[in-house]
C-alpha positions as CSV (number, residue, x, y, z in Angstrom):
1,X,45.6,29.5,-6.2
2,X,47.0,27.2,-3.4
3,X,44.6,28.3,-1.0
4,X,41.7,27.5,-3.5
5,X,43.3,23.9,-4.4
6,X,43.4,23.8,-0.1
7,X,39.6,24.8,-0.2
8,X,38.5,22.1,-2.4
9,X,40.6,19.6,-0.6
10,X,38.7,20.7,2.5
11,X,35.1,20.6,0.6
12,X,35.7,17.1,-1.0
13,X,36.8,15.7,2.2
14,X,33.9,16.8,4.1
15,X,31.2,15.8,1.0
16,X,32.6,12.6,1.7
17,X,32.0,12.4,5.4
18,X,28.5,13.3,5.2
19,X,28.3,11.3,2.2
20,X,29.8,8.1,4.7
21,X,27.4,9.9,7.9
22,X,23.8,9.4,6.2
23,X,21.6,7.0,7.9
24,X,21.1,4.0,6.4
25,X,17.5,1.2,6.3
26,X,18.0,-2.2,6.7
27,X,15.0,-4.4,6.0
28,X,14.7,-8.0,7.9
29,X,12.3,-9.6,6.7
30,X,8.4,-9.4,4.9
31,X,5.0,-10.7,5.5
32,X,2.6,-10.7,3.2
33,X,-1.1,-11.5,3.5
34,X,-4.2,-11.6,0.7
35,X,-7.2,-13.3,0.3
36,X,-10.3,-13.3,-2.3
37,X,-13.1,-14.3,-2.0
38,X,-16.8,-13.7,-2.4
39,X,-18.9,-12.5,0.2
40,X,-21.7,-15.2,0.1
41,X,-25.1,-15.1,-0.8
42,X,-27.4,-17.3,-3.0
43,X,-28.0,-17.8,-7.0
44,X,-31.8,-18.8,-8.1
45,X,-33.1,-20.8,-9.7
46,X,-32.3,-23.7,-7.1
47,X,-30.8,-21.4,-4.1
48,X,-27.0,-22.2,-5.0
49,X,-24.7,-20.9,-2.5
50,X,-22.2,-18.7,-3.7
51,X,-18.7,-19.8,-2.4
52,X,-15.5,-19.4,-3.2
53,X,-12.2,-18.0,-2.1
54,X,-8.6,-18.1,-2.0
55,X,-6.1,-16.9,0.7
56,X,-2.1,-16.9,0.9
57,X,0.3,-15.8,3.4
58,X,4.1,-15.8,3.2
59,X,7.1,-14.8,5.9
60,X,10.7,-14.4,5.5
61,X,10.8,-11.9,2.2
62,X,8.3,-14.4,0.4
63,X,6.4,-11.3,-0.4
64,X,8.4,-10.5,-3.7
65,X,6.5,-10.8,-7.0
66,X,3.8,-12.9,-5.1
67,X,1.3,-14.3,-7.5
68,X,-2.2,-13.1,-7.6
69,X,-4.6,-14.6,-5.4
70,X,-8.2,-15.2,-7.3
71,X,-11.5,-16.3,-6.4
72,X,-13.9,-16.9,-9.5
73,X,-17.6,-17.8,-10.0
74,X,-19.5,-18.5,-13.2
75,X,-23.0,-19.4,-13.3
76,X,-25.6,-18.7,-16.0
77,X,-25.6,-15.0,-15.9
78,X,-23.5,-14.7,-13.0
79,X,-19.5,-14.0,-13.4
80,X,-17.2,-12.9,-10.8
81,X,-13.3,-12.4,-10.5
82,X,-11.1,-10.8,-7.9
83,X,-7.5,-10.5,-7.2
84,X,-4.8,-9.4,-4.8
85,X,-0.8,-9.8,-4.9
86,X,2.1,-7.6,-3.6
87,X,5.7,-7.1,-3.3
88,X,8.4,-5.6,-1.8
89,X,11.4,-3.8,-3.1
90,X,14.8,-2.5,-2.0
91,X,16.8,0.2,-3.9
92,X,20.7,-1.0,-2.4
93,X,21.9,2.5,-4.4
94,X,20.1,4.6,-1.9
95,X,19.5,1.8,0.9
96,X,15.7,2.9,0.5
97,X,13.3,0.4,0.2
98,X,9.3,0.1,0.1
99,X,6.4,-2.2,-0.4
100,X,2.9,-2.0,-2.7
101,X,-0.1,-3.6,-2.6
102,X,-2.7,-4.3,-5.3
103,X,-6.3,-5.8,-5.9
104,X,-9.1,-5.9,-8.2
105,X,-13.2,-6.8,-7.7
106,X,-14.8,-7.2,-11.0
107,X,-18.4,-8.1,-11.0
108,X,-20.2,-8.7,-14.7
109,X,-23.6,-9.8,-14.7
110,X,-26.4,-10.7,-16.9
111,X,-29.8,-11.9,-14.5
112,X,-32.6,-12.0,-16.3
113,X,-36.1,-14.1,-16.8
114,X,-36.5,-14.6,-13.1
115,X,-32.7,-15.2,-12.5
116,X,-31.0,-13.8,-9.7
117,X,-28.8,-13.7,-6.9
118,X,-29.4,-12.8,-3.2
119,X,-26.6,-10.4,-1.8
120,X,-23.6,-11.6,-4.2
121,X,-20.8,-9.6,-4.3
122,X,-17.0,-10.0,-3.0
123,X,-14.3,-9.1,-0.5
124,X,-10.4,-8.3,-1.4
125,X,-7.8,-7.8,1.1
126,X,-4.4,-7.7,0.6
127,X,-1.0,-6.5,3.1
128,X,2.3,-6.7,3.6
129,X,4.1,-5.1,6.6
130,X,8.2,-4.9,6.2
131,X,10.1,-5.1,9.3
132,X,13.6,-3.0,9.0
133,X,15.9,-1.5,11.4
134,X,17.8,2.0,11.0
135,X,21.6,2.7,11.1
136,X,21.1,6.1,12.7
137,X,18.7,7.9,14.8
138,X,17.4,11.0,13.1
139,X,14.5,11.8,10.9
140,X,13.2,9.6,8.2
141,X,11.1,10.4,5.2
142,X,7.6,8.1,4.8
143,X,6.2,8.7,0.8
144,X,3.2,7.2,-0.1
145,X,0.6,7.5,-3.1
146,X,-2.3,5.1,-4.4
147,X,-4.7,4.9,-7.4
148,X,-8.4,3.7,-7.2
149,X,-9.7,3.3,-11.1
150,X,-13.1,2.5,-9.9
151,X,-15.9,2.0,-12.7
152,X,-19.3,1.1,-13.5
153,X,-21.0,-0.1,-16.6
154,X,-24.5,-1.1,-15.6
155,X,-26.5,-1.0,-19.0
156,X,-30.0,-1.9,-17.0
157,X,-31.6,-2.9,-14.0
158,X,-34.2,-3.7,-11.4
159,X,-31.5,-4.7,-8.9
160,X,-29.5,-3.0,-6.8
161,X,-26.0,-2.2,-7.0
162,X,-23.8,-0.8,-3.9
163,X,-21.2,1.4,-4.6
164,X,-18.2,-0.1,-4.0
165,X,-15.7,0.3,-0.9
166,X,-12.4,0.5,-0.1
167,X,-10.1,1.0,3.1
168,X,-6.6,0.7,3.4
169,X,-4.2,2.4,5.3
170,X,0.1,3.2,5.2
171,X,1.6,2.7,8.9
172,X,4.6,2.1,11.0
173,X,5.1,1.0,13.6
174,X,8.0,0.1,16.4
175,X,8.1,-3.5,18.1
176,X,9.2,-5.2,21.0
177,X,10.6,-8.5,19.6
178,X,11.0,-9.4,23.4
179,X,7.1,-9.4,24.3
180,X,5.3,-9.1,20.6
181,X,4.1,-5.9,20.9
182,X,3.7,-3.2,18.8
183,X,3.2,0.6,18.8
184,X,1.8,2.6,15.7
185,X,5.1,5.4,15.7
186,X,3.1,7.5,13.3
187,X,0.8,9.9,15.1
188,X,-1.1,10.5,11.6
189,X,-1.8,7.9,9.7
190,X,-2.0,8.1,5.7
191,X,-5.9,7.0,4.7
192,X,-6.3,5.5,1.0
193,X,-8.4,8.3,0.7
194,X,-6.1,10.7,0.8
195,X,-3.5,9.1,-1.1
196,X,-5.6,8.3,-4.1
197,X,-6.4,12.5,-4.1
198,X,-2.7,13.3,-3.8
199,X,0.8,11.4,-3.2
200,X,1.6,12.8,0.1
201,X,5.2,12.7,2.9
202,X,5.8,12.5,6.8
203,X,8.8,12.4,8.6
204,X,9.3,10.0,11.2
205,X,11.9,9.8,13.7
206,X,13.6,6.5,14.1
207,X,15.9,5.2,16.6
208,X,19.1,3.2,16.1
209,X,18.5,-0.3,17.5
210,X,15.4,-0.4,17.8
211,X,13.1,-2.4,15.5
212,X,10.4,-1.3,13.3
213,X,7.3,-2.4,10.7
214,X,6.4,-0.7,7.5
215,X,2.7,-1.9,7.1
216,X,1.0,-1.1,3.7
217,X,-2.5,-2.6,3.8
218,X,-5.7,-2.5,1.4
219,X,-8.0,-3.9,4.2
220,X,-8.9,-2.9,7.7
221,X,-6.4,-2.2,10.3
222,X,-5.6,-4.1,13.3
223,X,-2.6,-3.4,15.9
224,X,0.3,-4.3,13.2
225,X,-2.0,-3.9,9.9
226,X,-4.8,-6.1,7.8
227,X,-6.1,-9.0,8.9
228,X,-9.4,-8.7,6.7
229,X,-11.8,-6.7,9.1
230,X,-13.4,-4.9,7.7
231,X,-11.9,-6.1,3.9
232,X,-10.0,-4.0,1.3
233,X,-12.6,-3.7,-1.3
234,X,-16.0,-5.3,-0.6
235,X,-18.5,-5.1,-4.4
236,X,-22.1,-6.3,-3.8
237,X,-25.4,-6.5,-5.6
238,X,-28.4,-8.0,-5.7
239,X,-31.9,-8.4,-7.3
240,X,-33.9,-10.7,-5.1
241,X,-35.4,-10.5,-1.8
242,X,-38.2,-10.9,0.5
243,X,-40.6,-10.1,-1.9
244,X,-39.3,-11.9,-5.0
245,X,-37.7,-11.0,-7.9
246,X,-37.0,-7.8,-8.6
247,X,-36.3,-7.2,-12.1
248,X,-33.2,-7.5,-15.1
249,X,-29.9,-6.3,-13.3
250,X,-27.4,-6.4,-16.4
251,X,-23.8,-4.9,-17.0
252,X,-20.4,-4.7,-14.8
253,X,-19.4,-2.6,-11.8
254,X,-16.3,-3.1,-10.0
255,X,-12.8,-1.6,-8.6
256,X,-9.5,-2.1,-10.8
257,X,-9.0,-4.5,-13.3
258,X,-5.9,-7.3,-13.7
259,X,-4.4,-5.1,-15.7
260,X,-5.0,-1.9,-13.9
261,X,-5.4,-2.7,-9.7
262,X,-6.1,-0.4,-7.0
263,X,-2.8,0.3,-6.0
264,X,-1.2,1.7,-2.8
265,X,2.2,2.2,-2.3
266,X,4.8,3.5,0.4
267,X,8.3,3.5,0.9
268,X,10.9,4.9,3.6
269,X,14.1,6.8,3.3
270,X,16.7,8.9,5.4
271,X,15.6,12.2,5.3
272,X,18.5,14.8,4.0
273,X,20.5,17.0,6.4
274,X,18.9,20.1,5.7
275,X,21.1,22.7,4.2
276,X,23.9,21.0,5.2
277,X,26.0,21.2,2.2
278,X,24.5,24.9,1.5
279,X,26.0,25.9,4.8
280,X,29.2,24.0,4.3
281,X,29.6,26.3,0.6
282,X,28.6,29.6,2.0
283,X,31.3,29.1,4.9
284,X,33.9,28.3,2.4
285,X,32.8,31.4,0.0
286,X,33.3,33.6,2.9
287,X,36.9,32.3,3.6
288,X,38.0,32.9,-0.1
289,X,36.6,36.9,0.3
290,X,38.4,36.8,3.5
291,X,41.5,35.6,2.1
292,X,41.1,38.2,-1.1
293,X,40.3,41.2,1.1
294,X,44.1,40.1,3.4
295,X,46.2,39.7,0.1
């Protein structure tokens, strides 16, 4: 009986030291990026350009329950409406922490008797990349998943309609604060593609002291994420052209809604000391059979 009370001393004591050992993420600081707006072209009658757009950046963990960005159009038959906002989030319980991104292009349209519009469409981008440091070097667990609800609803039509696109892209990377410069740490890089078919993992290895960037992006990727080129989701149609008018183009077509965006998330934990507490059990089991066997 002692030497089981001794045992269980000698278990909880070590629970707790590996417990008190796990590596721990620290997140500095956010940036967050979006911008909508549509991608140009021209409304007849009267060749009206077709302009509008909205962009916001923050720094500093400004990224938290940012507000949508929108960029709107409404003509006679014409009505347009994209979106992008972000956050980032930190679990203190488990010092794990991540970041999603979300953005919508929704294109209705109704261009008819000799009405229409001369590559309309829009472009969506929307990033934040979360710089953090780690406690302890060791492996590190990268989860990331996304959702694309993309849908079309075009009832009839002359026109032409282009599928819809969409890039984004989960990163990290390590920086130099001394000299700005970045390197992506992650030799395999998680597509939006891939994501939206399955949620998927990596581990990374971090090192203690250095400094890092967790970029989740829904646009084209630069050296330390979005920056719009090419966009997140890019929608576009048209019905006119060299040769005229082209014929009816009615019904809507887009990527997301307000209510449900194209979503990508990712976040970053310390990965768990495999079999570390299975080993630590088994060792002790064999000590009480050892003990047994003596008495």
């Amino acid at each position: 009986m002692r030497i089981r009370i001794c045992l269980f001393l000698i278990l909880g004591v070590l629970l707790f030291a590996f417990s008190k050992a796990e590596a721990s993420i620290t997140w500095t600081g956010d940036n967050f990026f979006y911008s909508a707006k549509d991608s140009g072209g021209f409304y007849f009658p009267g060749m009206l350009p077709i302009s509008s757009s909205q962009t916001q950046s923050t720094a500093g963990g400004g990224s938290e329950n940012s507000s949508a960005a929108t960029a709107t159009d409404s003509y006679t038959g014409l009505s347009m409406a994209s979106g992008a906002w972000g956050n980032a989030s930190q679990n203190s319980a488990t010092d794990s922490g991540g970041a999603t991104v979300y953005a919508y292009a929704g294109n209705t349209v109704a261009l008819d008797n000799q009405v229409g519009v001369l590559g309309a469409g829009q472009n969506v981008s929307s990033y934040i990349d979360r710089s953090f440091t780690v406690s302890a070097t060791g492996q590190y667990t990268l989860s990331a998943s996304a959702i694309e609800p993309m849908y079309s609803n075009i009832t009839s039509g002359a026109g032409y309609v282009s599928s819809p696109q969409l890039t984004g892209e989960v990163q990290v990377f390590q920086t130099d604060p001394s000299t700005g410069t970045t390197t992506l740490l992650n030799a395999t890089t998680y597509s939006l593609a891939s994501l939206v078919s399955s949620p998927q993992t990596l581990s990374v290895k971090l090192v203690s002291g250095d400094y890092y960037q967790l970029v989740v992006a829904l646009s084209g990727m630069t050296a330390q994420g979005g920056q719009n080129n090419p966009p997140g989701i890019v929608t576009s149609y048209t019905n006119y052209g060299a040769s005229g008018f082209y014929g009816n183009l009615d019904g809507s077509f887009g990527l997301g809604t307000s209510s449900n965006p194209v979503t990508l998330t990712a976040s970053l934990s310390p990965a768990p000391i495999p079999g570390s507490v299975l080993l630590l059990l088994s060792g002790l089991g064999s000590m009480v059979i050892l003990k047994r066997k003596r008495a």
